[in-house]
C-alpha positions as a Markdown table, in Angstrom:
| # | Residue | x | y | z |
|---|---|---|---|---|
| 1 | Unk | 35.6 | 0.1 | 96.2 |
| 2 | Unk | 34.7 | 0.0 | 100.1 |
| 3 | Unk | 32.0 | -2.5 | 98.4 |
| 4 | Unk | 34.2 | -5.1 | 96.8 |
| 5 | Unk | 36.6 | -4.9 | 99.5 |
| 6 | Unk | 34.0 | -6.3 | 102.2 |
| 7 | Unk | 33.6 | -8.8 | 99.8 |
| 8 | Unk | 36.8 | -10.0 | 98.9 |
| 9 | Unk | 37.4 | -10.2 | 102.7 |
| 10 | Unk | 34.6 | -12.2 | 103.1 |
| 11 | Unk | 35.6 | -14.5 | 100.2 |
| 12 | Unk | 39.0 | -14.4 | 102.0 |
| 13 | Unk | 37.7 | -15.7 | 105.3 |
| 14 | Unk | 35.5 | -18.3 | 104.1 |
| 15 | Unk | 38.3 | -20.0 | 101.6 |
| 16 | Unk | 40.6 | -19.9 | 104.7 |
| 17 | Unk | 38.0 | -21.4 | 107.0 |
| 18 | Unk | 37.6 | -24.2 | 104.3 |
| 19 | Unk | 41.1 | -24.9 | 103.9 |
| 20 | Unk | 41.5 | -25.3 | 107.8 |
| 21 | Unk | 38.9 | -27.2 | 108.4 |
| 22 | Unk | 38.3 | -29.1 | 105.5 |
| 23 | Unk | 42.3 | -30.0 | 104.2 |
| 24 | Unk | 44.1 | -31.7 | 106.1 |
| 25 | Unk | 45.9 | -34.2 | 104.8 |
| 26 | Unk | 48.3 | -34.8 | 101.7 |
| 27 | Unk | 49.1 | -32.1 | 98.9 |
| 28 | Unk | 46.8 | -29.4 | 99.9 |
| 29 | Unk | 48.5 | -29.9 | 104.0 |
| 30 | Unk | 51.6 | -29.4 | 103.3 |
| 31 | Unk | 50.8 | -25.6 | 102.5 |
| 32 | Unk | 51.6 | -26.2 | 99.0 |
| 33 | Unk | 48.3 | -26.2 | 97.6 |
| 34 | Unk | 47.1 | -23.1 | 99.8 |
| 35 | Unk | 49.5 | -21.2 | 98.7 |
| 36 | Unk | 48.4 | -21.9 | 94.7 |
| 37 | Unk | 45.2 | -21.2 | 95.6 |
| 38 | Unk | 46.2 | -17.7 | 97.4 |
| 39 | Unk | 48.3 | -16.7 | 94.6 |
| 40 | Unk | 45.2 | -18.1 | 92.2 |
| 41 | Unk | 43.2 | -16.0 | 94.3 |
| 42 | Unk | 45.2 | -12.9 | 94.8 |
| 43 | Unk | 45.8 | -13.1 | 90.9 |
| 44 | Unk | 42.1 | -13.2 | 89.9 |
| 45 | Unk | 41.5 | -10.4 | 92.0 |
| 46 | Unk | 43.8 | -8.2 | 90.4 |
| 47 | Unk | 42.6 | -9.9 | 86.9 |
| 48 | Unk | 38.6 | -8.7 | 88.1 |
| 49 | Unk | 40.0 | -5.0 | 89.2 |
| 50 | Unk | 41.8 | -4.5 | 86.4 |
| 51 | Unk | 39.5 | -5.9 | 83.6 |
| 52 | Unk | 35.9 | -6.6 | 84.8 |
| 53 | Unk | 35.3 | -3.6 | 87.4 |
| 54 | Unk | 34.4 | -0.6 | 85.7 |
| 55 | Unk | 32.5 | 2.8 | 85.7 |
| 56 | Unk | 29.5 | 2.5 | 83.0 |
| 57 | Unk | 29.8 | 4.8 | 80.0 |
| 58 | Unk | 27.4 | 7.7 | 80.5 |
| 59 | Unk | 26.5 | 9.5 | 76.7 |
| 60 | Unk | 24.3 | 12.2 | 76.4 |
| 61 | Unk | 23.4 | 14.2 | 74.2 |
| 62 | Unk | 22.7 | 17.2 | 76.3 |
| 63 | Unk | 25.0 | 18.3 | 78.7 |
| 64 | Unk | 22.5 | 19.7 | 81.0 |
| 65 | Unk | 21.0 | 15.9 | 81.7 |
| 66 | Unk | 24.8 | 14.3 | 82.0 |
| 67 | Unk | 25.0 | 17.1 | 84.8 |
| 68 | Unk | 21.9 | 16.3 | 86.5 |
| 69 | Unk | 22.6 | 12.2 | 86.7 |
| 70 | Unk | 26.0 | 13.5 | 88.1 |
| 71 | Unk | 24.3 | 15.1 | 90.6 |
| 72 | Unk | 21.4 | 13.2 | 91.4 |
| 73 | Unk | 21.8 | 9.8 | 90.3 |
| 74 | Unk | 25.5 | 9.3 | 91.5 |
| 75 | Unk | 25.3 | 5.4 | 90.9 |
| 76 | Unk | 25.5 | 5.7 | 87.2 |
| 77 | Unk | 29.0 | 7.3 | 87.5 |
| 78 | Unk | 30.3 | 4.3 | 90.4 |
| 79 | Unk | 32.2 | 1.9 | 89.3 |
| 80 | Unk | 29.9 | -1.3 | 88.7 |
| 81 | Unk | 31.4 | -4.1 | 91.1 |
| 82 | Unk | 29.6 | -7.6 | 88.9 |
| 83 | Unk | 29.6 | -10.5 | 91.6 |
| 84 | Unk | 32.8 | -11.8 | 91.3 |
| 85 | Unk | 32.2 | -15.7 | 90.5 |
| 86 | Unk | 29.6 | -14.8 | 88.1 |
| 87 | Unk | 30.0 | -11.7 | 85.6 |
| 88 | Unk | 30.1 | -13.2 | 82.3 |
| 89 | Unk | 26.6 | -12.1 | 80.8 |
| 90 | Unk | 25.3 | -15.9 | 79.9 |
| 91 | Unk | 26.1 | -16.5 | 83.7 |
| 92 | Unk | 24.5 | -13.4 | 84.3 |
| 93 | Unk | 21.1 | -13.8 | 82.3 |
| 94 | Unk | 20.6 | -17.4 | 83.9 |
| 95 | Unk | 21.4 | -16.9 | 87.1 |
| 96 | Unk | 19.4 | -13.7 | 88.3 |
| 97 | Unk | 15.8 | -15.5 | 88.4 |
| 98 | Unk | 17.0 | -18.2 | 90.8 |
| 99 | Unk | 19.3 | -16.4 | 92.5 |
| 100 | Unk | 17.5 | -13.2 | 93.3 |
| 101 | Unk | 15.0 | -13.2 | 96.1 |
| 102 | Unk | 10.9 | -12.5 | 95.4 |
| 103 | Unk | 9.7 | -9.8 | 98.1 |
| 104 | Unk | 6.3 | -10.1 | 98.9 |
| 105 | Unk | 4.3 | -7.2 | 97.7 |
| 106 | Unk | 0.1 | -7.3 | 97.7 |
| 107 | Unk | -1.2 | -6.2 | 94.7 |
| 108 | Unk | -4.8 | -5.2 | 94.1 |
| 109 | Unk | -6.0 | -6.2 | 90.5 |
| 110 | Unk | -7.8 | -4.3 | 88.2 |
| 111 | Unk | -9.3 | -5.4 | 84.9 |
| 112 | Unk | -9.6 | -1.8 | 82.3 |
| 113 | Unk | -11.6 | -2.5 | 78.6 |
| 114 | Unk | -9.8 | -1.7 | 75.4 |
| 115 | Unk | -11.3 | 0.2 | 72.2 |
| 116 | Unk | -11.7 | -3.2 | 70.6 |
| 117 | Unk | -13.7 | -5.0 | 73.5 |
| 118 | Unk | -10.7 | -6.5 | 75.0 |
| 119 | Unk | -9.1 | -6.2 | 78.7 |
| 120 | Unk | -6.1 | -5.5 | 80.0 |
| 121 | Unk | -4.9 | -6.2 | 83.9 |
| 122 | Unk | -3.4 | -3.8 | 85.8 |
| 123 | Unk | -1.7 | -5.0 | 89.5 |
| 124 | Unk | -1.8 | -1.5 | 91.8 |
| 125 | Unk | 0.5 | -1.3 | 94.9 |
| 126 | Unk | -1.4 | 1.7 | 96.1 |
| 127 | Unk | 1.4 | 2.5 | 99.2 |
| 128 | Unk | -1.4 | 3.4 | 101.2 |
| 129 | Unk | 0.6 | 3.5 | 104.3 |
| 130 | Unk | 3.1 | 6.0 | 102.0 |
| 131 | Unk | 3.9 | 8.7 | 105.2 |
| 132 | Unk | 6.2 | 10.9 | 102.6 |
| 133 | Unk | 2.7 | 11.0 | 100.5 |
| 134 | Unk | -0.5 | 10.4 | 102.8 |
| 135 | Unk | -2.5 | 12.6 | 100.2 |
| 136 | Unk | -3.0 | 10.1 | 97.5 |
| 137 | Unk | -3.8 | 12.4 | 94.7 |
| 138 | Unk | -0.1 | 13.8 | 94.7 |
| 139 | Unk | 1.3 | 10.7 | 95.4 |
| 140 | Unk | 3.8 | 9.7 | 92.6 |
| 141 | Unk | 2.8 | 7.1 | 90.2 |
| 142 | Unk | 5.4 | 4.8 | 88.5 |
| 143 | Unk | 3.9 | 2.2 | 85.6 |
| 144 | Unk | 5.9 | -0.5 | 85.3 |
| 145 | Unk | 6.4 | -2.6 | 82.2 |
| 146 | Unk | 8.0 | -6.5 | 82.1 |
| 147 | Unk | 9.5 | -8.1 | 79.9 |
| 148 | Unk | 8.1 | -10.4 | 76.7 |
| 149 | Unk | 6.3 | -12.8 | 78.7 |
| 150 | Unk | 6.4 | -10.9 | 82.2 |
| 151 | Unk | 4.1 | -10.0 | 84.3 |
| 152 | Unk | 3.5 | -8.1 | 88.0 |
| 153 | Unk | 5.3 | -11.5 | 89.4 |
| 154 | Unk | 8.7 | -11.2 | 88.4 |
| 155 | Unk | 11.5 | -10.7 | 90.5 |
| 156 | Unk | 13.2 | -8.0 | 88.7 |
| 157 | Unk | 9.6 | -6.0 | 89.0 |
| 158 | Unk | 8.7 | -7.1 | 92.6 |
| 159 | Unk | 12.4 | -5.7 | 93.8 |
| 160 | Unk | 11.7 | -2.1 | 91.9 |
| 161 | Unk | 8.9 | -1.4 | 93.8 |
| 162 | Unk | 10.4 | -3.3 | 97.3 |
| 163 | Unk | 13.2 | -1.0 | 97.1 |
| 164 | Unk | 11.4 | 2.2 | 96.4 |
| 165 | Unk | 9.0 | 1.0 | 98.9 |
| 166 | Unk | 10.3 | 3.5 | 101.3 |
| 167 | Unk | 10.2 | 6.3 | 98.4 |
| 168 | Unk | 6.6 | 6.4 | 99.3 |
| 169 | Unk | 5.4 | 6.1 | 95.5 |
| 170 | Unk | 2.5 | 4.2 | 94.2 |
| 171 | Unk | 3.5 | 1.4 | 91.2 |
| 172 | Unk | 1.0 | -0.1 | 88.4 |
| 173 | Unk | 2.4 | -3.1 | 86.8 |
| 174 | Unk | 1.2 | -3.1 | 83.2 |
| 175 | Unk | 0.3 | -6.9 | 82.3 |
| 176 | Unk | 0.3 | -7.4 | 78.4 |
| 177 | Unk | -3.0 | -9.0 | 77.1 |
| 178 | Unk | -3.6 | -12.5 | 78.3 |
| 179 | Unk | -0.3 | -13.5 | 80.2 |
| 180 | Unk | -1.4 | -12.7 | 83.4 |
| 181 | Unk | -4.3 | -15.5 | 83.7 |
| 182 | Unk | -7.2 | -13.1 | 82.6 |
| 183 | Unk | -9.3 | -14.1 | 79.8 |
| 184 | Unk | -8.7 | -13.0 | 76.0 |
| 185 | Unk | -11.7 | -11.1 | 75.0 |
| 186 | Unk | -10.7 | -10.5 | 71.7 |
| 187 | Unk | -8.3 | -12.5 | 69.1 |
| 188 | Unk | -5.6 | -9.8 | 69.7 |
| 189 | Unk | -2.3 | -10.4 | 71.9 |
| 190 | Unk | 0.4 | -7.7 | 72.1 |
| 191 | Unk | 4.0 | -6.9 | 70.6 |
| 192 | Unk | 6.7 | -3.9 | 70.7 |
| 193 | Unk | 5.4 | -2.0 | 68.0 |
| 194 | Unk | 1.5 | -1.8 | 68.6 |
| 195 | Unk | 1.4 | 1.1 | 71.0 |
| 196 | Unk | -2.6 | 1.3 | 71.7 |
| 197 | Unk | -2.6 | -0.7 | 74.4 |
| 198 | Unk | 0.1 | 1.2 | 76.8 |
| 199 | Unk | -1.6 | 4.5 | 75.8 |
| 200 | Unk | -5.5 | 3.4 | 77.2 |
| 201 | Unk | -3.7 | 2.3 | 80.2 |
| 202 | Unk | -1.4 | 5.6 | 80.8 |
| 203 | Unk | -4.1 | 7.7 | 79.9 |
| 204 | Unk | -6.6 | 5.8 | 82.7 |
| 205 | Unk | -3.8 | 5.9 | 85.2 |
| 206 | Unk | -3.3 | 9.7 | 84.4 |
| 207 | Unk | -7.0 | 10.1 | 84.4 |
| 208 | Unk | -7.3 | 8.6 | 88.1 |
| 209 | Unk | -4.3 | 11.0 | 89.4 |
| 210 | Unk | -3.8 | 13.8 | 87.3 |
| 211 | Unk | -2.1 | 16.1 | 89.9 |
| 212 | Unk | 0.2 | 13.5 | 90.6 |
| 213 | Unk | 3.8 | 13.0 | 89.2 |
| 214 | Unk | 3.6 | 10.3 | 86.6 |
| 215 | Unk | 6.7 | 8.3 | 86.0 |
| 216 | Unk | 7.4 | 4.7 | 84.0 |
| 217 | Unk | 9.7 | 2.4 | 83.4 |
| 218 | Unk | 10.0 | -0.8 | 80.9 |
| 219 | Unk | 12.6 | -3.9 | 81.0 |
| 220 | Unk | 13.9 | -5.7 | 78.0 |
| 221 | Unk | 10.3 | -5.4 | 75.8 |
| 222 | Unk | 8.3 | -3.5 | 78.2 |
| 223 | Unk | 11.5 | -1.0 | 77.9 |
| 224 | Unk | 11.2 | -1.3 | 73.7 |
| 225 | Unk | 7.5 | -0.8 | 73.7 |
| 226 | Unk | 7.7 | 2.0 | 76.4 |
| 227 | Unk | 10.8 | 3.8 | 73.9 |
| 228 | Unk | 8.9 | 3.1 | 70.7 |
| 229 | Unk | 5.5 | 5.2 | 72.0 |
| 230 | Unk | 7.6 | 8.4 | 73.4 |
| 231 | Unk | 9.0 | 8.2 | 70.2 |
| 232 | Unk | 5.8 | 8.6 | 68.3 |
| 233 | Unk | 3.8 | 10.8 | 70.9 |
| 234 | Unk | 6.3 | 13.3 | 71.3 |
| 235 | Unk | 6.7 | 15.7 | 74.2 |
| 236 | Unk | 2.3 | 14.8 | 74.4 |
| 237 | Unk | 2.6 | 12.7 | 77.0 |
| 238 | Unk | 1.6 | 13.0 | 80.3 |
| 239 | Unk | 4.9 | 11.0 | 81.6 |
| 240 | Unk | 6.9 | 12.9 | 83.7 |
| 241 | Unk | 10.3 | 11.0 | 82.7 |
| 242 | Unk | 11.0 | 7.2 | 81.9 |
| 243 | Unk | 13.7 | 4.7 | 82.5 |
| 244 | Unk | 14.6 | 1.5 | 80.2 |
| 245 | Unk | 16.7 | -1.7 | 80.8 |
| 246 | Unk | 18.5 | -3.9 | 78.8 |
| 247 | Unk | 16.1 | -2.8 | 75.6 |
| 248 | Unk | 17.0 | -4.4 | 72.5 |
| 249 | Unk | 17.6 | -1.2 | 70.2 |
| 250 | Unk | 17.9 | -3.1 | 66.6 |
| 251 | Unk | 15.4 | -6.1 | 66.4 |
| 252 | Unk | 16.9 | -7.5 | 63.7 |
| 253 | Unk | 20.5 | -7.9 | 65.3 |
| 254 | Unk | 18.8 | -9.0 | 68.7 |
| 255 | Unk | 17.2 | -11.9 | 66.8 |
| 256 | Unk | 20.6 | -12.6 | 64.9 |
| 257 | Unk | 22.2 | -12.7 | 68.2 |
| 258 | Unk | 19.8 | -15.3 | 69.8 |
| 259 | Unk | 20.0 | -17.6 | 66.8 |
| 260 | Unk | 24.1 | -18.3 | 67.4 |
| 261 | Unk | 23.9 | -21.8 | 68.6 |
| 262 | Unk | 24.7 | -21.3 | 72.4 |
| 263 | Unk | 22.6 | -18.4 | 72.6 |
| 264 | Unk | 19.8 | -20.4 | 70.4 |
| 265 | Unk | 20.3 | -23.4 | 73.3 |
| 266 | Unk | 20.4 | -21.4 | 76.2 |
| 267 | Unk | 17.4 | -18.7 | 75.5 |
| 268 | Unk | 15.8 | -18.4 | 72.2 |
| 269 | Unk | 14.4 | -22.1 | 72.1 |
| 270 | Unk | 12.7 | -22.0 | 76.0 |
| 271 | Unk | 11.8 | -18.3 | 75.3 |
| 272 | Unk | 10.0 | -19.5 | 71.9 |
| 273 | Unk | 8.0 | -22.1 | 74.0 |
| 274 | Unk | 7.0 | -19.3 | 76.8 |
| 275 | Unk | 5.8 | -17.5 | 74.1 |
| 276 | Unk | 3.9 | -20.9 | 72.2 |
| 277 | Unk | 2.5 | -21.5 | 76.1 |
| 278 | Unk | 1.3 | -18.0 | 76.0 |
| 279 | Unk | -1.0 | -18.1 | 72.6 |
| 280 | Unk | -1.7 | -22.2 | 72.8 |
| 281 | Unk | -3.8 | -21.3 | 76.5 |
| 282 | Unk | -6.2 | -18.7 | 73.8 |
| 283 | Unk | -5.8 | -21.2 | 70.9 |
| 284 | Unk | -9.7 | -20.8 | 69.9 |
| 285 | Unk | -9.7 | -17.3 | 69.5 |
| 286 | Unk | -7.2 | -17.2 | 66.7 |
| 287 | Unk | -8.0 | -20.2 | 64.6 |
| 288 | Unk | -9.8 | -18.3 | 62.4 |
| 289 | Unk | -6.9 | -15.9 | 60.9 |
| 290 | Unk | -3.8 | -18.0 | 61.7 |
| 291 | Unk | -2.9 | -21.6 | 61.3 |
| 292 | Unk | -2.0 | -22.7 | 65.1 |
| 293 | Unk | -0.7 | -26.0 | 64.3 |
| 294 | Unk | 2.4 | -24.1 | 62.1 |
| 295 | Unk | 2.9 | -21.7 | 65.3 |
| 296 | Unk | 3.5 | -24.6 | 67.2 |
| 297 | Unk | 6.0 | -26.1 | 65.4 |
| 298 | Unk | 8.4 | -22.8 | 65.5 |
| 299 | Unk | 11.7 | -23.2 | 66.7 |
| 300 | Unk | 12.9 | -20.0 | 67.2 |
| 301 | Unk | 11.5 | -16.4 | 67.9 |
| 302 | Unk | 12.1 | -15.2 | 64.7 |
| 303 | Unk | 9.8 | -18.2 | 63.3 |
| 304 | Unk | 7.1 | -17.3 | 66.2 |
| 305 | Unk | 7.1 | -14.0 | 65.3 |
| 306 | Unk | 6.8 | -14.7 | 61.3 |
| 307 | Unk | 3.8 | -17.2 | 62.3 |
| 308 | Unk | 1.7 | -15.2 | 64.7 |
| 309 | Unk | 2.9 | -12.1 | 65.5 |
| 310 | Unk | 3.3 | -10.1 | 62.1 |
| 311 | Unk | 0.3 | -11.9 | 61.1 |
| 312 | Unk | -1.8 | -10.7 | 64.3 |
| 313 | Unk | -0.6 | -7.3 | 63.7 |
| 314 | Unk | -0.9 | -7.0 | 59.6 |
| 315 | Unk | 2.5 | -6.7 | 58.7 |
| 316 | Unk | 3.1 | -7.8 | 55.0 |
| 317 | Unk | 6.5 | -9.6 | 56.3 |
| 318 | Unk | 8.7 | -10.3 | 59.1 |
| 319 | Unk | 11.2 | -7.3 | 58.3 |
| 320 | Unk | 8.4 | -4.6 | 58.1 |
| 321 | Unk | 7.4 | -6.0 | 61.6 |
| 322 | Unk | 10.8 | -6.0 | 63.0 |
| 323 | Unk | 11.5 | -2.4 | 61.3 |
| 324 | Unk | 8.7 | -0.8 | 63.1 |
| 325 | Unk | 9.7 | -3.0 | 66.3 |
| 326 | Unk | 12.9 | -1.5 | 66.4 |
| 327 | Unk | 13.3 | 1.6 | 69.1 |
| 328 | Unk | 16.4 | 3.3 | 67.4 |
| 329 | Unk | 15.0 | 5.1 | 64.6 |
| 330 | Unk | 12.6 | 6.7 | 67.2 |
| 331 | Unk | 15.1 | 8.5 | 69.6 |
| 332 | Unk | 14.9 | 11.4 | 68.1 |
| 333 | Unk | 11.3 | 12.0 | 68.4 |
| 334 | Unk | 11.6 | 11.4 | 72.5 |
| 335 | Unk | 10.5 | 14.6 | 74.4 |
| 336 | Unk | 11.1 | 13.8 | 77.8 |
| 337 | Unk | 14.2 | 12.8 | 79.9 |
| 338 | Unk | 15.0 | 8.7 | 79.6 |
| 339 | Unk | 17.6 | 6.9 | 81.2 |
| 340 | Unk | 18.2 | 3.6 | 79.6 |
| 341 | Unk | 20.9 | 1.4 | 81.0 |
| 342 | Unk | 22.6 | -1.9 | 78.9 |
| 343 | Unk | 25.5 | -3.9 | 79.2 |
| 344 | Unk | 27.8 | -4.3 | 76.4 |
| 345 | Unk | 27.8 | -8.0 | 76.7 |
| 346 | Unk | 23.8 | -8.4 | 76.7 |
| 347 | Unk | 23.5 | -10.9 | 74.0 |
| 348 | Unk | 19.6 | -10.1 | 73.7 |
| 349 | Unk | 20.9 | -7.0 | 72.5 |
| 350 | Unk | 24.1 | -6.9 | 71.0 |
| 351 | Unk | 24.4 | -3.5 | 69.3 |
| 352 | Unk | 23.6 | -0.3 | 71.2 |
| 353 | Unk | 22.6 | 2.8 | 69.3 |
| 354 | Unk | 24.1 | 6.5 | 70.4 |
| 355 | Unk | 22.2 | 8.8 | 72.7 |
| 356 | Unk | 24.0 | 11.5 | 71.3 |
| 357 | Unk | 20.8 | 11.8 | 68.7 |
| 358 | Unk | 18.9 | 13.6 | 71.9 |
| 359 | Unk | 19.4 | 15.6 | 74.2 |
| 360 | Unk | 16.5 | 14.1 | 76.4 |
| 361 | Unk | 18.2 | 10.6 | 76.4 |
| 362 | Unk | 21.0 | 9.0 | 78.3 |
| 363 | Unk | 22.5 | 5.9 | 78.0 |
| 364 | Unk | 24.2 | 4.1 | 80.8 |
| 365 | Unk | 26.3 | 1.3 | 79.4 |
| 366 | Unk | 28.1 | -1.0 | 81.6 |
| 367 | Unk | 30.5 | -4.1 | 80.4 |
| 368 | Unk | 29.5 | -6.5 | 82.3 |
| 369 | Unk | 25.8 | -7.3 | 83.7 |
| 370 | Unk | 24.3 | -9.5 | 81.1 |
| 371 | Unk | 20.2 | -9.4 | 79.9 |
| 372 | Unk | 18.5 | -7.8 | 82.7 |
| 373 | Unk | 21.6 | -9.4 | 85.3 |
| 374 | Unk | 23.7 | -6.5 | 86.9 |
| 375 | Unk | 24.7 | -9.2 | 90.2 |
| 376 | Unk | 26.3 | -7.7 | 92.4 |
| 377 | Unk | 28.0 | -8.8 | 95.9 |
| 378 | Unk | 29.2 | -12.3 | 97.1 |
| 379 | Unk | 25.6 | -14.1 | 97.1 |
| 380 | Unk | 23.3 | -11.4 | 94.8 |
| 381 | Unk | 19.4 | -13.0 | 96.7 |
| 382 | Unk | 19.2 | -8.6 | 97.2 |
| 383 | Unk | 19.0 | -5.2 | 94.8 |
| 384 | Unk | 20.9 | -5.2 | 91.5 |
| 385 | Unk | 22.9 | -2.5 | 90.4 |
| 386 | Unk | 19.8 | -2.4 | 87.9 |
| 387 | Unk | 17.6 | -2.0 | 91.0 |
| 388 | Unk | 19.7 | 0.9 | 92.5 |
| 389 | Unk | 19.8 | 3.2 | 89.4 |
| 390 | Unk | 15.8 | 2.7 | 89.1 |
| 391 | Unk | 15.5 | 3.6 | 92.8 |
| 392 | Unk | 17.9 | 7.1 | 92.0 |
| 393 | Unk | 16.8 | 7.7 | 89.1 |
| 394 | Unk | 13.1 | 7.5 | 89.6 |
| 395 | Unk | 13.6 | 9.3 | 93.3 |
| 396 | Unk | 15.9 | 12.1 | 91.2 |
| 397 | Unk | 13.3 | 12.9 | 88.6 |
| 398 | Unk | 10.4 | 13.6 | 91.4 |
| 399 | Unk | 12.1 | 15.6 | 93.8 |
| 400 | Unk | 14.8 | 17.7 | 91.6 |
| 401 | Unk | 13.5 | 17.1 | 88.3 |
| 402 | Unk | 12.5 | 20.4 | 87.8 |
| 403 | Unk | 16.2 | 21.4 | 87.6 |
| 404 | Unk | 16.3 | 20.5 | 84.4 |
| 405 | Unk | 13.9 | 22.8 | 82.6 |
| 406 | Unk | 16.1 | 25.9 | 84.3 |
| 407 | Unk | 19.3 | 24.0 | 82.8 |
């Protein structure tokens, strides 16, 4: 609340600087038109307390893990404050890449080889100058997975790992096959379902610092494929705990979603050409067991992922691909603690699927906040609300986590 007042103030201030300074004349100087635009004002405000800032839901389905984000990870329970010109989730979703700042963080590369012959890249910020970890063997590790066509560069990343800077952890970004200008090896690309690829690279990262506490986290895709292993590897895993955002639980209504006409004009169609950008830059190493030219031509994800991605991955149709793709029916199988936080108005993901199946899993569902959005403050260029429950929940897990095994 202290939050939003500072910023209504500040709204407060600058409207009546502009009406000063700028109005002078006519309608507006008489003192007629401020005083619309006060009550306008002073009734929006009350409209955005009453209606758009809220506390997230928190389910559960243990009690002991509801008690421990209480504790620990108090933002979860705060009232979530959306920037106030800009909380409708289209507004959201568009905005956050411009608007948000990109720290600088120096990343050192490295290139690990796959079962098949392939490569994947791997961008290390080691923390080396960590002073709450100088021993880097017990420093914590946190892998970090973007989204569909992500990689160590975007903002959302490049602000979790600013933020916890301070934490003193160590992050690995895990760049999917050939998005993150290395060369394909092999005529193999990625999706949510195939697993293989994030198990080679948690088991090298695990292999390099096995005394120390090993964390991850996945947004949008990276969250689905990070859900949809610790679903099928149980409690065998040497991840610590794991946090999700704005993970699209049911494939087949996330696709439905995106193919309503605004959502179809404002996403699906550019992310459908990120995704033809991606393949077309490897086109010679799949000519032989897919027809490139009818890739091209898709016009919608769903199409894309009919064309080349079920085929890549052997799937007799679309539907058994997007069955398997789909995180929900794996909840149950998760064995360690997860946080996954979605807004209700994500269109990406429009249906959200209970916790309550697990006692290991929480969901942290806000109203507002978009597809990986969560603005917050007059002029959001800083953290996210997302940013701030990765930073406590990540910073709860390593130093109180074991709490939980004596709850």
């Amino acid at each position: 609340m202290q939050r939003l007042a500072m910023d209504l103030r500040m709204l407060s201030r600058e409207l009546s600087h502009y009406l000063e300074h700028q109005v002078r004349v006519g309608f507006f100087g008489s003192g007629v038109g401020f005083s619309l635009i006060l009550g306008f004002s002073v009734a929006y405000a009350c409209y955005y307390l009453s209606s758009i800032a809220k506390k997230p839901q928190l389910v559960t389905g243990g009690e002991s893990f509801s008690r421990f984000l209480q504790d620990h990870c108090p933002v979860v329970t705060e009232t979530y404050y959306p920037t106030v010109w800009c909380w409708e989730s289209r507004g959201q979703t568009l905005l956050r890449p411009f608007i948000t700042s990109k720290p600088l963080v120096q990343y050192r590369n490295e290139l690990i080889k796959t079962a098949d012959g392939g490569q994947i890249s791997l961008d290390w910020f080691d923390n080396d100058n960590s002073k709450r970890y100088m021993d880097a063997s017990t420093r914590p590790t946190v892998l970090l997975l973007p989204g569909l066509t992500g990689t160590s560069k975007e903002s959302y990343i490049l602000h979790m790992i600013h933020l916890s800077e301070e934490l003193g952890y160590r992050y690995v970004v895990f760049n999917n096959r050939g998005v993150a200008g290395e060369n394909l090896l092999t005529p193999r690309t990625y999706c949510c379902s195939n697993t293989e690829d994030l198990e080679t690279v948690i088991h090298h990262v695990h292999s390099l610092y096995p005394s120390a506490p090993f964390l991850a986290a996945g947004v949008s895709m990276g969250g689905m494929l990070l859900l949809n292993y610790l679903g099928k590897i149980g409690p065998k895993t040497p991840l610590k705990a794991a946090a999700t955002f704005s993970v699209g639980w049911n494939t087949f209504a996330c696709t439905e979603s995106l193919e309503k006409p605004l959502n179809w004009l404002l996403f699906n169609y550019y992310l459908t050409t990120c995704l033809q950008s991606s393949v077309n830059k490897h086109r010679h190493m799949f000519v032989k067991q897919i027809d490139m030219d009818h890739v091209m031509k898709a016009k919608s994800i769903r199409e894309f992922d009919k064309r080349f991605t079920s085929v890549m991955f052997g799937y007799r149709t679309i539907d058994d691909y997007y069955t398997d793709a789909s995180p929900n029916h794996r909840l149950k199988s998760v064995g360690i603690p997860v946080l996954c936080l979605n807004s209700v108005d994500d269109v990406f993901s429009p249906s959200h699927e209970t916790a309550k199946q697990n006692p290991n899993v929480a969901l942290v569902l806000t109203s507002y906040g978009g597809h990986i959005g969560f603005l917050e403050g007059i002029w959001p260029r800083q953290s996210t609300y997302m940013d701030r429950v990765f930073k406590q929940f990540v910073q709860a897990m390593i130093e109180h986590g074991h709490e939980l095994s004596s709850m």
